[in-house]
C-alpha positions in Angstrom: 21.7 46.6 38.6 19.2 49.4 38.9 15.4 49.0 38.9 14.5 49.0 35.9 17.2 46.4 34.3 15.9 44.5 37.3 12.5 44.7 36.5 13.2 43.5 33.0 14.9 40.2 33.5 12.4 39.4 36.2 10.1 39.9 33.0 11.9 38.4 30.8 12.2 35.2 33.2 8.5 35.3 33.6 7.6 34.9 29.9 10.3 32.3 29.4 8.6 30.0 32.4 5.3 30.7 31.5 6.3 29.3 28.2 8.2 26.4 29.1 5.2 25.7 31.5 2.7 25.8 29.0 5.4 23.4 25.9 6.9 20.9 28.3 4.4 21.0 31.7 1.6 18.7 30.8 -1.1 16.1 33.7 0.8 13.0 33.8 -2.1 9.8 33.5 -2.6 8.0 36.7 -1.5 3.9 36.9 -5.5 3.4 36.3 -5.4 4.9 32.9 -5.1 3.0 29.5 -1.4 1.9 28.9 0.7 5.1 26.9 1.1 4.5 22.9 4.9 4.1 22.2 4.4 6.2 19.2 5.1 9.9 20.7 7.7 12.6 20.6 8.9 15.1 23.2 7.0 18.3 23.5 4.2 17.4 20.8 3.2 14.0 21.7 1.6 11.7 19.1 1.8 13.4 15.8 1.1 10.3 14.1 -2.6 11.3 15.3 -2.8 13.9 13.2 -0.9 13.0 10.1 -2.4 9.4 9.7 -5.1 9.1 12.1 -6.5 5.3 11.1 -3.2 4.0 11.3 -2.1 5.1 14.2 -4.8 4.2 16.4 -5.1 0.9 14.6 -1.1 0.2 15.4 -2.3 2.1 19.0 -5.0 -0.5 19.2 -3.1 -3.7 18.3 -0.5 -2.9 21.0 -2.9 -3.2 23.7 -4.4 -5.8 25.4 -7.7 -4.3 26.0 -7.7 -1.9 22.8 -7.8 1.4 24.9 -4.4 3.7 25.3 -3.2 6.7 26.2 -1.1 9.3 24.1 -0.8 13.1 24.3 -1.6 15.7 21.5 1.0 18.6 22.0 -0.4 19.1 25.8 -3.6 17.4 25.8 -4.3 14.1 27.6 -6.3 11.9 25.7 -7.2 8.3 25.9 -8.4 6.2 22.5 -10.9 3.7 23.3 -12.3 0.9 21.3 -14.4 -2.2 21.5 -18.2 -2.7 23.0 -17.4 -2.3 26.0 -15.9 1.1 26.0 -17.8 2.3 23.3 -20.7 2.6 25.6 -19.2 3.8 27.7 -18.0 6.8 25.7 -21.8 7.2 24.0 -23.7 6.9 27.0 -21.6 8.1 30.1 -23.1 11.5 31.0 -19.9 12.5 32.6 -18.3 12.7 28.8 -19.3 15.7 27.8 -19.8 17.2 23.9 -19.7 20.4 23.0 -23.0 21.5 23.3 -22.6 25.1 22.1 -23.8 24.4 18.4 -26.7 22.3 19.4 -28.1 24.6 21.4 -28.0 27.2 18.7 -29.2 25.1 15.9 -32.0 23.7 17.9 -33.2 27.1 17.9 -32.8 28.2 14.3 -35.6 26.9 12.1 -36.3 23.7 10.3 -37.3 23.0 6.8 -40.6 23.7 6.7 -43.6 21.4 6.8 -45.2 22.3 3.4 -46.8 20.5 0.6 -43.3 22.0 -1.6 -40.4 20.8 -2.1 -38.0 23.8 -0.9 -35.3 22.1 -3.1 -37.1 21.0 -6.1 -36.6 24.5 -8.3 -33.1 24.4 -6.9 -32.2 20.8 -8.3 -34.8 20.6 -10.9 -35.3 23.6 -12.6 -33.7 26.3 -14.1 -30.7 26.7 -12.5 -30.1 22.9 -11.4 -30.4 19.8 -13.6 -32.0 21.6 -16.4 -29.6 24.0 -17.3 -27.1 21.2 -17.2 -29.1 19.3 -19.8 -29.3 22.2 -22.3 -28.3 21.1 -25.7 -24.9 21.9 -27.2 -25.5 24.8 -30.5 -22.6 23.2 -32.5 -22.5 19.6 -34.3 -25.5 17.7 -36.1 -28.6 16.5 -34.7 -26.4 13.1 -34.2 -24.0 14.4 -32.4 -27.2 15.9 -30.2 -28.5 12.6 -29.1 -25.5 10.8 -28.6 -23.4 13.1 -27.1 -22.6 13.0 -23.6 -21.7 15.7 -21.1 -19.2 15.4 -18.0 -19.1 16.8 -15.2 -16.8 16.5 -12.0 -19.6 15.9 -9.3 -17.6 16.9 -6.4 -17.3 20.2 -8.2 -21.1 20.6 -9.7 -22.7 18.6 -6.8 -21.2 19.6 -4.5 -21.7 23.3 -5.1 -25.5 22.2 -5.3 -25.5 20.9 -1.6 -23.9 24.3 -0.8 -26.8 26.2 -2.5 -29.7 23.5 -0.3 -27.2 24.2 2.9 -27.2 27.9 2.5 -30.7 28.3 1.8 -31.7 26.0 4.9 -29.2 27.5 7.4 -28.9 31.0 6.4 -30.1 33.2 3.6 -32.3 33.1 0.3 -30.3 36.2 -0.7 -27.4 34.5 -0.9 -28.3 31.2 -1.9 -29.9 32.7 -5.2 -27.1 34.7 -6.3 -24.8 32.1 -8.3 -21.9 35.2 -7.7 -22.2 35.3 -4.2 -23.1 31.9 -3.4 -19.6 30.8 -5.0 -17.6 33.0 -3.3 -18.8 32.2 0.1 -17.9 28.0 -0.8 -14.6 29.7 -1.5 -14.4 31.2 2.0 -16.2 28.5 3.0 -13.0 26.0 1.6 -10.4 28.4 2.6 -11.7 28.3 6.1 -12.0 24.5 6.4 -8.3 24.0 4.5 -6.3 25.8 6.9 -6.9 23.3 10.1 -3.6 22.0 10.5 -2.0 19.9 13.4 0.4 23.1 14.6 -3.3 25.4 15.2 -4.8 22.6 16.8 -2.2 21.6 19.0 -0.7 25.2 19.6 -3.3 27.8 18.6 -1.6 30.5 20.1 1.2 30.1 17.2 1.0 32.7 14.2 0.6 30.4 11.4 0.3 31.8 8.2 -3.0 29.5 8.0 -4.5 31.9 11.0 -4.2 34.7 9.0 -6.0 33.4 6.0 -8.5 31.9 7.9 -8.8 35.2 9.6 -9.1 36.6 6.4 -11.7 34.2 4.7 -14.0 34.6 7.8 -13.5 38.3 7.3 -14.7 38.4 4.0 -17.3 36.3 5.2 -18.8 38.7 7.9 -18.6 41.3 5.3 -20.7 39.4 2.7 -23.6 38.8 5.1 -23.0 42.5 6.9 -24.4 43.7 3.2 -27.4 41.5 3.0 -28.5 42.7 7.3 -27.3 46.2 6.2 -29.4 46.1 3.0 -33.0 44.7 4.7 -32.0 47.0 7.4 -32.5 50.1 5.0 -35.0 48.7 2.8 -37.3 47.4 5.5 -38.1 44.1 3.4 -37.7 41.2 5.4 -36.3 38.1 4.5 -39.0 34.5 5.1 -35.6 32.6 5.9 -33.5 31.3 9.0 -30.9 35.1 8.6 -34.7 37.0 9.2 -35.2 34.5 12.3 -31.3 35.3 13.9 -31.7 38.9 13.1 -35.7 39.0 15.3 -33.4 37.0 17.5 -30.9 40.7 18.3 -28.3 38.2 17.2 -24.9 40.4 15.7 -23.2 39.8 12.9 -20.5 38.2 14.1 -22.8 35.4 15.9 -24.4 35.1 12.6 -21.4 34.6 10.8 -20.2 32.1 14.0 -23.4 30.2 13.2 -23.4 29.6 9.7 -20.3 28.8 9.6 -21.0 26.3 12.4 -23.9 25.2 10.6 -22.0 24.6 7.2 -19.3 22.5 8.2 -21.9 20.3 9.8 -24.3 20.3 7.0 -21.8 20.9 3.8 -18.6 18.5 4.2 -20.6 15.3 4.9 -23.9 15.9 2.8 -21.6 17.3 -0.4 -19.1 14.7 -0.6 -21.6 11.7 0.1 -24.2 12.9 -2.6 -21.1 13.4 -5.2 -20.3 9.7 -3.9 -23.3 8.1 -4.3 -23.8 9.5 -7.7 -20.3 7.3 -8.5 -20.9 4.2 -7.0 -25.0 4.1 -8.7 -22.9 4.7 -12.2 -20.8 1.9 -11.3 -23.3 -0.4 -10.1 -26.2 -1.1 -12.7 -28.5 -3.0 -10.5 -28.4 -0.5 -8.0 -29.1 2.1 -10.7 -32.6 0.3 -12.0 -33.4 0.0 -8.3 -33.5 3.6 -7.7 -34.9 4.6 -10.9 -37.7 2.0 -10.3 -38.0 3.9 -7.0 -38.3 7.1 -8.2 -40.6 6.4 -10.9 -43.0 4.5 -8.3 -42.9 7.8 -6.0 -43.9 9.7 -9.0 -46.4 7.2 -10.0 -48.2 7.6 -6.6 -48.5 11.5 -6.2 -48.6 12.2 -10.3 -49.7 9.6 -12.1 -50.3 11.8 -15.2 -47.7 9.8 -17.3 -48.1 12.1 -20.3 -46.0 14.4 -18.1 -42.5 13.8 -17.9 -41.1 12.0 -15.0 -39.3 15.5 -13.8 -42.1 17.9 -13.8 -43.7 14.9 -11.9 -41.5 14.8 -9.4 -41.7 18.9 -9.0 -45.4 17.8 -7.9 -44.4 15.2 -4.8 -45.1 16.6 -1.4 -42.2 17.3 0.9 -43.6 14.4 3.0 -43.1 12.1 0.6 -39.5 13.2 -0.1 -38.8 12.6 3.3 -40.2 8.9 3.6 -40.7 7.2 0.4 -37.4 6.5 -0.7 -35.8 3.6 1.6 -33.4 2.8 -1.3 -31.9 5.6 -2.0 -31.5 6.1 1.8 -29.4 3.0 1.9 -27.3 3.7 -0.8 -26.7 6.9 1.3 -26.0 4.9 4.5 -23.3 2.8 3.1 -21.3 5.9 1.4 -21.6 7.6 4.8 -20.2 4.3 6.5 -17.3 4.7 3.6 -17.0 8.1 3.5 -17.3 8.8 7.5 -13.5 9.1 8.7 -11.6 10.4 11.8 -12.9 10.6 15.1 -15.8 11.4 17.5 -14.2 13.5 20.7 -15.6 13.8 24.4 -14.1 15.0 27.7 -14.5 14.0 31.4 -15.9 17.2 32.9 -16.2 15.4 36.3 -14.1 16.1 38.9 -13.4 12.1 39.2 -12.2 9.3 37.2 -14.5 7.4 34.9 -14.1 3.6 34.5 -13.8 2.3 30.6 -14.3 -1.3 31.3 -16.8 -3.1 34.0 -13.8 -4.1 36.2 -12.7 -0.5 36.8 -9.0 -1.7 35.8 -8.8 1.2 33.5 -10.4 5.0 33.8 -10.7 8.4 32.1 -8.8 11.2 34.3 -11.0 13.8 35.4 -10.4 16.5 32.7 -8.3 14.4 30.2 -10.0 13.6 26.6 -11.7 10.7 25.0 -11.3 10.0 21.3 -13.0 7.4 19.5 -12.6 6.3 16.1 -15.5 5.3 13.9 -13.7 2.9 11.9 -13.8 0.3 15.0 -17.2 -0.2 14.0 -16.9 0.9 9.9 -13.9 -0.6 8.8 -14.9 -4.1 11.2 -15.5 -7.2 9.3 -16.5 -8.6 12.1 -19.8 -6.2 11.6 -19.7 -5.7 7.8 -19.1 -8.2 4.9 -16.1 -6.9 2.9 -16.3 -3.8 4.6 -14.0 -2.1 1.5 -17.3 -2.4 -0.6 -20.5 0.2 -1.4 -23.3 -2.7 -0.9 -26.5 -1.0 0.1 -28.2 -4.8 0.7 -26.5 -4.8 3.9 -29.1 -2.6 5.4 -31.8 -4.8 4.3 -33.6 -6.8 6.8 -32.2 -9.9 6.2 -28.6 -9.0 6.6 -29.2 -6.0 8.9 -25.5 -5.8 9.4 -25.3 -2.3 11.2 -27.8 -4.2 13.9 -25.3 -6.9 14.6 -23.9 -4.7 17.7 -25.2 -2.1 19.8 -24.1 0.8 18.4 -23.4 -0.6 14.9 -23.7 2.5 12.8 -22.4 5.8 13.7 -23.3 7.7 10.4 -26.8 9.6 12.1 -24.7 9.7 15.3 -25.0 7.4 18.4 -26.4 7.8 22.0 -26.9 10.8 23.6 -26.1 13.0 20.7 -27.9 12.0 17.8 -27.6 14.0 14.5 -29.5 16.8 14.6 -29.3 17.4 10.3 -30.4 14.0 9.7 -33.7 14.9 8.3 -32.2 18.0 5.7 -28.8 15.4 4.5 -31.5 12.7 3.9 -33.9 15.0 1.6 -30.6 16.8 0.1 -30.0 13.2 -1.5 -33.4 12.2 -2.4 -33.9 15.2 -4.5 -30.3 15.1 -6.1 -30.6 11.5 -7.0 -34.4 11.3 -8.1 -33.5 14.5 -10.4 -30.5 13.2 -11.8 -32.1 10.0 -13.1 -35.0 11.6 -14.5 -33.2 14.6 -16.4 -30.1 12.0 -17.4 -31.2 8.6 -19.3 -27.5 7.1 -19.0 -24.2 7.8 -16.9 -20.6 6.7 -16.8 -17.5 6.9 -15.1 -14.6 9.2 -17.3 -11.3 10.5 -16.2 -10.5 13.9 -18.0 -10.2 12.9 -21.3 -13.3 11.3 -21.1 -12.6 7.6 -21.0 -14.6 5.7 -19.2 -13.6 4.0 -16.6 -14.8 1.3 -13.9 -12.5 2.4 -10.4 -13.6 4.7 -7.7 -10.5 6.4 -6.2 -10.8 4.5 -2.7 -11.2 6.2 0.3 -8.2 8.0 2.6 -9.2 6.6 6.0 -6.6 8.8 7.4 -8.7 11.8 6.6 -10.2 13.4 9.5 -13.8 13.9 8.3 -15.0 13.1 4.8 -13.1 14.6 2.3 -13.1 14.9 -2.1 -10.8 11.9 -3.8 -6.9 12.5 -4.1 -7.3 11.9 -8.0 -10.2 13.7 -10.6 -12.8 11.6 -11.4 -16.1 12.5 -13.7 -19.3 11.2 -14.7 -20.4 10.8 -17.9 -23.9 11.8 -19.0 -26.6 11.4 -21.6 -29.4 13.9 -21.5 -33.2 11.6 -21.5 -35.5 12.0 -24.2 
């Protein structure tokens, strides 16, 4: 066998170990650990984790006597916790670690300002928001005007509004007021979040078709906000909004493009889909309805009590402070759509070079390097915490129930311990602006499927969905435009 031929299988066994190294070669967990799931299959571990994560680590759960386990995702260690006990531990040991990559960067990027307007208010109340969805049809008699009543799908229409507030907070006014733009960036934006799947997460270095369209959506992406740099670049105009701020920073393109995209799935999956919820449940729920329109009608009272103005141009005139912190109810009804809504799991990892105990008693530990995953519906889905914890019942916030106080660490929705939400503040006047505009502009609202008949049942939630996510089946709502 000559050199060369030599050379080659030597190669050619070197890739082949390498590879079986890296598929079948994975840290064994010490005794110490949480007991191993029985659910798992050579090579890729627990796929149940992926394809239905509530179940699993409720079946996961019930098979242990302390609640915690151990199971492997393709290579990865990981070990599930649950309970009080262990649930401090994971929120408050500074050993587990987060990824602190994207907090450091948005802690640096601007806020909303402090300033007596409502950056949101034209968006959601004037011409291109509410209002133009109130414009009267041309056709039909002047009956057919004041009864008739539009639809919309809201986790279409309101959804695409929370993309507009997210993209003029986090990026670009540019972008956020071209309607053209502005959708096709949600469509890179979708394409980009759709293409997770358990093979790239487990195996990343596998060419999955859905790399290459992600690669492509983030491409077209980059290329979108190249333009707008490129074009204040040559024009010398600058921007008063968080791009101007990253491009004074020497920040590139593609760190741009990494933040906002960063920036958007934190912002855009939770705040869209809870404000499209909300919207359901209030038009399923008349007493919660009145409340919040006696709510917004008492804010507008205080700062605009000129009542021969009509209750949206009022509202145009409330100060951002008052956005922010006069509307408790509407912050509820937000609260317990989040607690609905929030689905899969919160990750950490031991970055000490020793094992950290779960419980007091040190009879179980986290291996130095291996994962923690904990999932929110131990304290969500628990009727131990909440009353019929299927239902949207904002009351359970109210100080004589006070249901997400009943345990430390009751309510994960703002997030818990050492990482608390950071967009708290925008999601919360994202919804006080879409709700108090769509109860002024819209005097009634329904429940419709697609042919328009009205209906009483909110698709329920998939609690096997990783993060909060639009309903398997269409549902609409039903409007009447207000005198």
């Amino acid at each position: 066998m000559d050199s060369t031929t030599l050379a080659a299988v030597f190669g050619a066994l070197a890739v082949l170990s390498s590879a079986y190294i890296y598929l079948f070669s994975r840290p064994a967990f010490p005794k110490n650990a949480p007991a191993l799931t029985s659910e798992a299959f050579p090579v890729i571990g627990s796929l149940q984790f992926f394809t239905k994560r509530w179940d699993f680590f409720q079946r996961a759960m019930a098979q242990s006597s302390t609640g915690n386990f151990s199971f492997y995702a393709g290579q990865y260690p990981i070990i599930g916790v649950a309970g009080p006990e262990a649930r401090k531990v994971f929120l408050e040991n500074k050993g587990l670690a987060f990824a602190e990559g994207y907090a450091a960067m948005l802690g640096g990027s601007p806020k909303v300002k402090k300033e007596a307007h409502n950056p949101f208010s034209e968006d959601a109340g004037g011409e291109s928001g509410f209002k133009k969805w109130a414009i009267r049809r041309t056709y039909g008699t002047p009956a057919d005007f004041d009864n008739y009543l539009y639809s919309t799908d809201p986790f279409d229409s309101i959804y695409r509004m929370v993309f507009q507030f997210t993209m003029r907070t986090i990026a670009c006014n540019d972008i956020a007021d071209d309607p053209k733009t502005l959708s096709k960036c949600l469509e890179y934006f979708e394409t980009i979040d759709g293409t997770a799947t358990p093979w790239s997460i487990m195996y990343p270095w596998m060419p999955l078709w859905s790399k290459v369209q992600r690669t492509a959506a983030g491409a077209k992406l980059y290329m979108v906000f190249k333009r707008v740099v490129d074009g204040r670049n040559k024009s010398g105009i600058r921007g008063d909004d968080p791009l101007q701020y990253l491009i004074d920073q020497g920040d590139d393109i593609t760190s741009i493009v990494t933040f906002v995209v960063g920036a958007l799935f934190a912002g855009q999956l939770n705040s869209g889909i809870n404000a499209a919820y909300v919207l359901m449940y209030l038009a399923n729920n008349r007493y919660w309805l009145e409340r919040v329109r006696e709510e917004v009608s008492s804010v507008a009272d205080r700062h605009c009590p000129d009542d021969s103005i009509s209750l949206k141009d009022r509202l145009m005139r409330v100060p951002i402070e008052a956005w922010e912190n006069e509307f408790p109810l509407v912050d509820m009804c937000l609260k317990d759509s989040i607690r609905l809504q929030m689905s899969g799991t919160a990750f950490r990892k031991n970055v000490t070079d020793h094992e950290i105990p779960i419980n007091k008693s040190g009879t179980e530990v986290v291996p130095s390097g291996a994962y923690v995953a904990w999932h929110v519906g131990d304290i969500h889905y628990n009727p131990e915490i909440y009353a019929n914890p299927d239902e949207w019942d904002p009351a359970r916030y109210m100080p004589d129930r006070a249901e997400d106080k009943k345990e430390q660490y009751g309510f994960m929705g703002w997030g818990l311990g050492r990482h608390p939400c950071l967009g708290m503040r925008f999601a919360k006047l994202e919804m006080n602006v879409i709700l108090a505009f769509f109860v002024a502009y819209f005097e009634t609202f329904t429940l419709s499927d697609a042919q328009g008949r009205e209906v009483t049942r909110i698709p329920p939630t998939n609690r096997n969905n990783h993060t909060a996510r639009k309903p398997e089946e269409k549902i609409y709502i039903k409007y009447q435009v207000a005198a």
